[in-house]
Backbone as XML, in Angstrom:
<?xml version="1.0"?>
<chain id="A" units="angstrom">
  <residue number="1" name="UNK">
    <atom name="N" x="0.818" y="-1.190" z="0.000"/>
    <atom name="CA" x="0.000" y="0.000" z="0.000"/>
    <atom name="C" x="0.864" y="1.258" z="0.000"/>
  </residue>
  <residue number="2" name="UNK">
    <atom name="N" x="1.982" y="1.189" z="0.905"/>
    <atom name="CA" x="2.392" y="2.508" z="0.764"/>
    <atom name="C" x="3.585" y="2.578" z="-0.260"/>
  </residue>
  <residue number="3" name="UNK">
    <atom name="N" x="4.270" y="2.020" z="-0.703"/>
    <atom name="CA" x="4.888" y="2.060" z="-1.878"/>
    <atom name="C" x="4.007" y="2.081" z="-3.612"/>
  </residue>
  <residue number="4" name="UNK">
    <atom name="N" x="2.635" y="1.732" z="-3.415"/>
    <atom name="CA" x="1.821" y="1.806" z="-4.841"/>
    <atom name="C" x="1.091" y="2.893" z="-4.401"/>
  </residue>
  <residue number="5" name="UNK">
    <atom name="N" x="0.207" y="2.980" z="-3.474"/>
    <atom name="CA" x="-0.849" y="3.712" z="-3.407"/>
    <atom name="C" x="-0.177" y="5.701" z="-2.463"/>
  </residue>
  <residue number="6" name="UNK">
    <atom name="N" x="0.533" y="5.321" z="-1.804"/>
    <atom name="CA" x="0.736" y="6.369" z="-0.774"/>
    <atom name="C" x="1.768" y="7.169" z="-1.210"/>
  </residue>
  <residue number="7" name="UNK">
    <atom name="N" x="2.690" y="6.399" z="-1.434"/>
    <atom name="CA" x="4.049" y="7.456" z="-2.101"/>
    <atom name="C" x="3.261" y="8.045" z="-3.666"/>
  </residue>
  <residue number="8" name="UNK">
    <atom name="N" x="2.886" y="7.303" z="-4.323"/>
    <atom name="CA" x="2.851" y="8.072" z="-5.429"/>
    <atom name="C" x="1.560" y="9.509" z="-5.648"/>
  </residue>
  <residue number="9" name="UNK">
    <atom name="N" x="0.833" y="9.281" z="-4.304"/>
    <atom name="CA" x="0.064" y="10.343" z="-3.897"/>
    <atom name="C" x="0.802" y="11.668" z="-3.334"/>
  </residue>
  <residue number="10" name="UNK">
    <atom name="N" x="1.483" y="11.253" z="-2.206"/>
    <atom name="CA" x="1.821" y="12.460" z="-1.505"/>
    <atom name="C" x="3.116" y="12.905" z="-1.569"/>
  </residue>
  <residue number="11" name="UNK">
    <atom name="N" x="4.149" y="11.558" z="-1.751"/>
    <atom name="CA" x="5.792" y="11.914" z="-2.049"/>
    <atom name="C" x="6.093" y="11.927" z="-0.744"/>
  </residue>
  <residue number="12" name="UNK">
    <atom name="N" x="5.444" y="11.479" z="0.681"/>
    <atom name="CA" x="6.258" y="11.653" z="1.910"/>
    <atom name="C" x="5.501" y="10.554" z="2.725"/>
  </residue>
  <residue number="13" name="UNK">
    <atom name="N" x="5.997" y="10.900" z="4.050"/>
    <atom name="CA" x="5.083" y="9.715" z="4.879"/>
    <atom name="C" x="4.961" y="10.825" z="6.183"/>
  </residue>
  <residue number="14" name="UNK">
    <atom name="N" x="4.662" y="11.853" z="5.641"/>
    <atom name="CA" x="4.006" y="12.931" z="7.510"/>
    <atom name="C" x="3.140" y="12.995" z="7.473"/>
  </residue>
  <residue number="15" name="UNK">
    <atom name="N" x="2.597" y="12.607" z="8.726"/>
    <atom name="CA" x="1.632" y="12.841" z="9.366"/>
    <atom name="C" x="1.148" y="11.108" z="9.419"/>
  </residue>
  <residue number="16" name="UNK">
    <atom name="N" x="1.877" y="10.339" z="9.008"/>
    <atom name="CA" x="1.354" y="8.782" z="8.691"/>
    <atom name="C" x="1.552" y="8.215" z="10.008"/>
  </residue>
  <residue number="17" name="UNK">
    <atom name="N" x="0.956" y="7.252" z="10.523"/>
    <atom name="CA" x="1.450" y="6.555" z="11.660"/>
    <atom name="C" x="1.282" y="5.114" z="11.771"/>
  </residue>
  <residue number="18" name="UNK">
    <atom name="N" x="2.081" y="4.559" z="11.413"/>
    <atom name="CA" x="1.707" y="2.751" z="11.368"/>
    <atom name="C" x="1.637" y="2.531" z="12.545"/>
  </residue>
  <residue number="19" name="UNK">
    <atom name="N" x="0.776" y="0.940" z="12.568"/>
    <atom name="CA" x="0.434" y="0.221" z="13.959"/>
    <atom name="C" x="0.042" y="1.269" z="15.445"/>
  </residue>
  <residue number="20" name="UNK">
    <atom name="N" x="-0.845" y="2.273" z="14.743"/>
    <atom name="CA" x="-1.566" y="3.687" z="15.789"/>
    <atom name="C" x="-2.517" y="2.913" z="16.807"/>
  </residue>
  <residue number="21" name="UNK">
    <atom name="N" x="-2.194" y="2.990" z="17.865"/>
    <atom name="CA" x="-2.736" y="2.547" z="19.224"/>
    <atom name="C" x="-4.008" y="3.324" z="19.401"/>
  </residue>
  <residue number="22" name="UNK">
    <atom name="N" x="-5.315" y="2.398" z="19.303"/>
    <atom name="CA" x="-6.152" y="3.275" z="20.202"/>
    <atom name="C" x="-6.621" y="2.592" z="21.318"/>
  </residue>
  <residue number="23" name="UNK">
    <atom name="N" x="-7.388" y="2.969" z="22.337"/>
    <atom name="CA" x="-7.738" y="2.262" z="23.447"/>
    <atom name="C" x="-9.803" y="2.478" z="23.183"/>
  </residue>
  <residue number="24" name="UNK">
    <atom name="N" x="-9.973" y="1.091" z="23.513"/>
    <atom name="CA" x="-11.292" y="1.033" z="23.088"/>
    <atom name="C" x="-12.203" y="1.379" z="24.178"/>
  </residue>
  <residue number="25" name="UNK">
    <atom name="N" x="-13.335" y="0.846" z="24.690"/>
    <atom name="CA" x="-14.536" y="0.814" z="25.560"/>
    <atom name="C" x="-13.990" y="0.315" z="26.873"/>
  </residue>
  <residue number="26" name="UNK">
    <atom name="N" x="-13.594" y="-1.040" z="26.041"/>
    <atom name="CA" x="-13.458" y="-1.737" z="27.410"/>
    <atom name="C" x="-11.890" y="-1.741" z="27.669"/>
  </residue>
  <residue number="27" name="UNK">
    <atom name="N" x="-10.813" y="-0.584" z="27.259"/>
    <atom name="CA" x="-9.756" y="-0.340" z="27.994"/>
    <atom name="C" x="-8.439" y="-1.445" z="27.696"/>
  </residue>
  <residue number="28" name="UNK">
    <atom name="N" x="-9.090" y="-1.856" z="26.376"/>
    <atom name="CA" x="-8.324" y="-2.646" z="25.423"/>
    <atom name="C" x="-7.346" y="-1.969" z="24.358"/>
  </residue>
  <residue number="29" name="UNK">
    <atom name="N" x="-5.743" y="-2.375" z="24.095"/>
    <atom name="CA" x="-5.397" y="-1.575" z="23.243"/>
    <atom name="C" x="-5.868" y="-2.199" z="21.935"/>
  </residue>
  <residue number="30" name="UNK">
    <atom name="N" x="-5.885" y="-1.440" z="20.866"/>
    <atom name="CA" x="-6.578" y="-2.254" z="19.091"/>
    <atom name="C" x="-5.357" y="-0.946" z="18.630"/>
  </residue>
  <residue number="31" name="UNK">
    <atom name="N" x="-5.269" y="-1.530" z="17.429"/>
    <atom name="CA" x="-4.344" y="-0.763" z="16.511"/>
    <atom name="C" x="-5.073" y="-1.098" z="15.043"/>
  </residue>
  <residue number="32" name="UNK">
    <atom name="N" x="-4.924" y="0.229" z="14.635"/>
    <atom name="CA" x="-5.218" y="0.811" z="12.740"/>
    <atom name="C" x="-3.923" y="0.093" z="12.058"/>
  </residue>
  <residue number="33" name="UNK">
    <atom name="N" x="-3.735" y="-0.412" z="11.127"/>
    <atom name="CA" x="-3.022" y="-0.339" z="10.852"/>
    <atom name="C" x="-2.273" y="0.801" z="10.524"/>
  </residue>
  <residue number="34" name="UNK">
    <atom name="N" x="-2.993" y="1.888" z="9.592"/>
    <atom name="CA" x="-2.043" y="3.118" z="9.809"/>
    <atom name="C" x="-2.883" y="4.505" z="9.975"/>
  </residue>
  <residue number="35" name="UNK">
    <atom name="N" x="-2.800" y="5.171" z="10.615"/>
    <atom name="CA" x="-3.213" y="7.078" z="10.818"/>
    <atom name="C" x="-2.802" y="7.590" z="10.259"/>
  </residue>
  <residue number="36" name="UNK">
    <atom name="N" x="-3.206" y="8.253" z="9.923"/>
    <atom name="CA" x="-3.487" y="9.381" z="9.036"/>
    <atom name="C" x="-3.739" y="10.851" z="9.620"/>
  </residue>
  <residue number="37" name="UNK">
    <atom name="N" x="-2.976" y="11.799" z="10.252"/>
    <atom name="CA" x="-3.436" y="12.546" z="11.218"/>
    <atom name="C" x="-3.113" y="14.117" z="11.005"/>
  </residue>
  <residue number="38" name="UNK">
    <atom name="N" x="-3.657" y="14.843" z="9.926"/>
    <atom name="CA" x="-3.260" y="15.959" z="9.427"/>
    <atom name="C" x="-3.939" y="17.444" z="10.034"/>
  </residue>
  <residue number="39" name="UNK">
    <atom name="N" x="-3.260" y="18.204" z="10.804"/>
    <atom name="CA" x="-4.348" y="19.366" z="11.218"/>
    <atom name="C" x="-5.682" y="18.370" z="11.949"/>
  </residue>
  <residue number="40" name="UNK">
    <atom name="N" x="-5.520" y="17.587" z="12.650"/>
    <atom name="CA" x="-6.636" y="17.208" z="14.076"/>
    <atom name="C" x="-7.744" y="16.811" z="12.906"/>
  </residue>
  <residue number="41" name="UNK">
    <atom name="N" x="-7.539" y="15.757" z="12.113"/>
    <atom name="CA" x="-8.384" y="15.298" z="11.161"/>
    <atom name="C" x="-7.844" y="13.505" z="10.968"/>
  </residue>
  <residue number="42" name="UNK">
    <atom name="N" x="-8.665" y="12.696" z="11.810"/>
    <atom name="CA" x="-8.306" y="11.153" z="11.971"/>
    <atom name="C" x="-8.692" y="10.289" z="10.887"/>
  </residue>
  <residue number="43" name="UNK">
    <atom name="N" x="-7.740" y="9.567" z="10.292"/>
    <atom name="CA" x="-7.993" y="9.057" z="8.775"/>
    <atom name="C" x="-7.003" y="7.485" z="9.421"/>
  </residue>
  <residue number="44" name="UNK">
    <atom name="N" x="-7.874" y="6.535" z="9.423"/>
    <atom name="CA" x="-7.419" y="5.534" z="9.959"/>
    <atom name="C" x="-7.423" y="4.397" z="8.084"/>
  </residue>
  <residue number="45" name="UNK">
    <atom name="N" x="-5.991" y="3.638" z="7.965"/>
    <atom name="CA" x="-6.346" y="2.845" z="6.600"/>
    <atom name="C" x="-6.068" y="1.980" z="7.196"/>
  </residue>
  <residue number="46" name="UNK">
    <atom name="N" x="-6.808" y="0.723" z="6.821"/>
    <atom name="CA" x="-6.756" y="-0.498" z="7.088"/>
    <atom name="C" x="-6.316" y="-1.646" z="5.640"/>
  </residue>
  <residue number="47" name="UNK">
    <atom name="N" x="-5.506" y="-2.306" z="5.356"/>
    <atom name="CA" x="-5.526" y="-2.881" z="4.961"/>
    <atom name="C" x="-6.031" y="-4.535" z="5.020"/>
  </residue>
  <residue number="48" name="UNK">
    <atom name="N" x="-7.173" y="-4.570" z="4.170"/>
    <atom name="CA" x="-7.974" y="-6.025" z="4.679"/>
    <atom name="C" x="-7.545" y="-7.383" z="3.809"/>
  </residue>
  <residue number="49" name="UNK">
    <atom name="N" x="-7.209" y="-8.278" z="4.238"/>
    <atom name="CA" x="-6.958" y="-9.366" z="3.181"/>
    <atom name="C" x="-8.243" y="-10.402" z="3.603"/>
  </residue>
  <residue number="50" name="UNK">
    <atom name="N" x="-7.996" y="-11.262" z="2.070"/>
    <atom name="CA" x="-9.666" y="-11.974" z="2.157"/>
    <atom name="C" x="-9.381" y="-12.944" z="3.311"/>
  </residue>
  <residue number="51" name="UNK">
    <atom name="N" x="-7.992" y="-13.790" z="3.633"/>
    <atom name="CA" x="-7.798" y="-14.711" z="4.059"/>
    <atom name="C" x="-8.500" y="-14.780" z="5.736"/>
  </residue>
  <residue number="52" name="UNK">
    <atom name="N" x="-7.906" y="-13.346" z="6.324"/>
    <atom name="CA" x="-7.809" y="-13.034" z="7.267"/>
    <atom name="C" x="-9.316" y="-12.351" z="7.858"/>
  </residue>
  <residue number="53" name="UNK">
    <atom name="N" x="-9.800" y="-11.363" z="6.910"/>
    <atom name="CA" x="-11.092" y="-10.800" z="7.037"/>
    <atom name="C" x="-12.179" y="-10.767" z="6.468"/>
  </residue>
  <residue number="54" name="UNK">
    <atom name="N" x="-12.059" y="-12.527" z="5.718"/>
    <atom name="CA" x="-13.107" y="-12.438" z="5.159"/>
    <atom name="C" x="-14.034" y="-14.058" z="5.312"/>
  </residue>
  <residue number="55" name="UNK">
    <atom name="N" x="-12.856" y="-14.881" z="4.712"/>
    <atom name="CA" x="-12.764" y="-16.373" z="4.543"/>
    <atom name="C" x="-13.229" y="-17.212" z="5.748"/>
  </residue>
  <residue number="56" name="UNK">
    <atom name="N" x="-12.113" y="-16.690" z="7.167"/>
    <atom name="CA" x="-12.047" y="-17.658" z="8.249"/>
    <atom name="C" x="-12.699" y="-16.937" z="9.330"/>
  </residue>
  <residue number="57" name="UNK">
    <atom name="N" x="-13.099" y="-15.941" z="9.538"/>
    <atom name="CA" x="-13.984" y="-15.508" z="10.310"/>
    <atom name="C" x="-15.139" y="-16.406" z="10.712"/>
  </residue>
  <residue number="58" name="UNK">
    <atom name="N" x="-15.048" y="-15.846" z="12.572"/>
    <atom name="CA" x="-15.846" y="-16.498" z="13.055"/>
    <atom name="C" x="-17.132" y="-15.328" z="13.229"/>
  </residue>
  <residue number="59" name="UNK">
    <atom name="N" x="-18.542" y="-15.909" z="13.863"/>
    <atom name="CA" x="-19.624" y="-14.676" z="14.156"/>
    <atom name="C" x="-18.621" y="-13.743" z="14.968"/>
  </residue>
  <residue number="60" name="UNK">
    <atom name="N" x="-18.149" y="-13.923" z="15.700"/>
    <atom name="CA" x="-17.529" y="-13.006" z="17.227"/>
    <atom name="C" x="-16.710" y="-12.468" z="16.418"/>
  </residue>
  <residue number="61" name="UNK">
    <atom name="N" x="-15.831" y="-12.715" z="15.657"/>
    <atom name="CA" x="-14.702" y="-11.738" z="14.966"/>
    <atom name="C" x="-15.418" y="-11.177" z="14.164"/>
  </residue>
  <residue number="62" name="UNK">
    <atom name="N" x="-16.087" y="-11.463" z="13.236"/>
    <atom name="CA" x="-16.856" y="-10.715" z="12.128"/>
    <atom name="C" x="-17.430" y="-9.679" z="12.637"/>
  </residue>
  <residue number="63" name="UNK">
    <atom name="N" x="-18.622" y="-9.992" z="13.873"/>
    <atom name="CA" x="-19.699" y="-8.701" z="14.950"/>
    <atom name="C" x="-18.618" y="-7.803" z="15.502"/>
  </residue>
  <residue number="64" name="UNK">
    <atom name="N" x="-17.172" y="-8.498" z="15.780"/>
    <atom name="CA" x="-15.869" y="-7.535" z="16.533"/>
    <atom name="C" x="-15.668" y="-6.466" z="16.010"/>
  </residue>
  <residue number="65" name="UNK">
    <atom name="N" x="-15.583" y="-6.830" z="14.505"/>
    <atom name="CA" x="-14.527" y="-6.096" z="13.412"/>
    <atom name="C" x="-16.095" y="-4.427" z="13.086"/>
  </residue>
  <residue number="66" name="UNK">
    <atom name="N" x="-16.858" y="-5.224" z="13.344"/>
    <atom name="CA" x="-18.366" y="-4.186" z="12.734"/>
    <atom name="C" x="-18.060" y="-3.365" z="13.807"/>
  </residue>
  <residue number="67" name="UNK">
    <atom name="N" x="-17.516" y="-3.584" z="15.078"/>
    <atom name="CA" x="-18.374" y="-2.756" z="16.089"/>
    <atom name="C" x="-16.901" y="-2.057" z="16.392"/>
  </residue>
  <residue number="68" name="UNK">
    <atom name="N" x="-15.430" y="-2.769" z="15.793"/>
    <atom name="CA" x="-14.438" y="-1.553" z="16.240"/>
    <atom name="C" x="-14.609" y="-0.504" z="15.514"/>
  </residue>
  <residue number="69" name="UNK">
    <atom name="N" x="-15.080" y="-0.790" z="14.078"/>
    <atom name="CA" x="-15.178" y="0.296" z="13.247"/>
    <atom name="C" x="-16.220" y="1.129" z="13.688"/>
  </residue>
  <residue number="70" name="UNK">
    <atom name="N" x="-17.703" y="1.098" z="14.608"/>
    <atom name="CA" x="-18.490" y="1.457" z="14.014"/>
    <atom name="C" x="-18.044" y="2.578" z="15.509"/>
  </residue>
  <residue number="71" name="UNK">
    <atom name="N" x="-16.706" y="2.128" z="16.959"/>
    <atom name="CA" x="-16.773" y="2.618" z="17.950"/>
    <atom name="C" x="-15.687" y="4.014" z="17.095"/>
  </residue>
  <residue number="72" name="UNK">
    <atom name="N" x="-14.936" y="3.580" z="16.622"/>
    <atom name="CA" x="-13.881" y="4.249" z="16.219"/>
    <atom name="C" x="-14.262" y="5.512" z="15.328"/>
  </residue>
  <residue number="73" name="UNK">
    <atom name="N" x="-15.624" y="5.034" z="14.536"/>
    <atom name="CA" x="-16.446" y="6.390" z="13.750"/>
    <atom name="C" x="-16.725" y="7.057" z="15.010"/>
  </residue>
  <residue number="74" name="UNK">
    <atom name="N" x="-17.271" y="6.686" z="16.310"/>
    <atom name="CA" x="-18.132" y="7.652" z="16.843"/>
    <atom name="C" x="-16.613" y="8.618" z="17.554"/>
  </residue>
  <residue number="75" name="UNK">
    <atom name="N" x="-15.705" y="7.990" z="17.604"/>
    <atom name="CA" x="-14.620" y="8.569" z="18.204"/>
    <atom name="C" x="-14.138" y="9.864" z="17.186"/>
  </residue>
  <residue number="76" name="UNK">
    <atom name="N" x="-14.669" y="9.667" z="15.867"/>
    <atom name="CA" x="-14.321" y="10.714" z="14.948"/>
    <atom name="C" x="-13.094" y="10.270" z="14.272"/>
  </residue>
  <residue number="77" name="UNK">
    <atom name="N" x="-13.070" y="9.057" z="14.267"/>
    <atom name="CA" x="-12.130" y="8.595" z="13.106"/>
    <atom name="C" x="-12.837" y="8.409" z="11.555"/>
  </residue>
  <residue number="78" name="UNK">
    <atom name="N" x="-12.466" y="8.669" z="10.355"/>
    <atom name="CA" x="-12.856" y="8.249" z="9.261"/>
    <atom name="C" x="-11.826" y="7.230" z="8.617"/>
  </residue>
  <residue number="79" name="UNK">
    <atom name="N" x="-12.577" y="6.023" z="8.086"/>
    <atom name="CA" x="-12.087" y="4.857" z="8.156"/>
    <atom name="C" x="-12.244" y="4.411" z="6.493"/>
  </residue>
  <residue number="80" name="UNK">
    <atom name="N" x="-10.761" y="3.888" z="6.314"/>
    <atom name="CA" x="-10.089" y="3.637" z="4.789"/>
    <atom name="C" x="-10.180" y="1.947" z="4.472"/>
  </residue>
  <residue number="81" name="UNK">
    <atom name="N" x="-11.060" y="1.465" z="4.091"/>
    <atom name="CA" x="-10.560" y="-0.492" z="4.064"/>
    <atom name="C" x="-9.524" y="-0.417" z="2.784"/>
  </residue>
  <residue number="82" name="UNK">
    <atom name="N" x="-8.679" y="-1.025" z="2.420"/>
    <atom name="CA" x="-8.291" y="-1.545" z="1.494"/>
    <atom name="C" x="-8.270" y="-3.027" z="1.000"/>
  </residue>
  <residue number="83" name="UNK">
    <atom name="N" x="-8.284" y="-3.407" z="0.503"/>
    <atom name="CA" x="-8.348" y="-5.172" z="-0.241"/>
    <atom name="C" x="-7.053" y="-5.238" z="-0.445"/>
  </residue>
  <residue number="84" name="UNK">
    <atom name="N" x="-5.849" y="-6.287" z="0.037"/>
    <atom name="CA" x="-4.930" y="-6.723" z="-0.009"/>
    <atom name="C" x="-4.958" y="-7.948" z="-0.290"/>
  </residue>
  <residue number="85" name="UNK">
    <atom name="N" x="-3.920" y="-8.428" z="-1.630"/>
    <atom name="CA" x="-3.997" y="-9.656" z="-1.539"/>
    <atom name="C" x="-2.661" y="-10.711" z="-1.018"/>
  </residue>
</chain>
């Protein structure tokens, strides 16, 4: 992603933050894969592969994955999936 998609956009990596720590509800750390954090504006990208987030999922990981995203919107993050293969 960031050698196809990111460098040839911006030419740098500021303001980027791989493996960005957030702390959830229940006081759990979860990590974005990467932030995005320009002027107090949260841009979280995720890169998703089928194997991992799509294929072998269980109900509990699948309902997990809905509800980090859906805690992380209310936190005022805006959220990037990508398809990795």
């Amino acid at each position: 992603m960031l050698k196809n998609i990111w460098w040839p956009l911006f030419g740098n990596f500021n303001n980027l933050h791989p493996e960005y720590e957030v702390i959830d509800y229940m006081r759990r750390s979860r990590f974005l894969d990467y932030a995005y954090i320009p002027n107090f504006v949260l841009i979280g990208l995720e890169g998703d592969g089928y194997e991992f987030h799509g294929r072998n999922l269980t109900r509990e990981q699948f309902s997990y994955e809905r509800n980090r995203d859906t805690f992380l919107t209310g936190l005022g993050w805006r959220l990037i999936h990508f398809f990795i293969r």
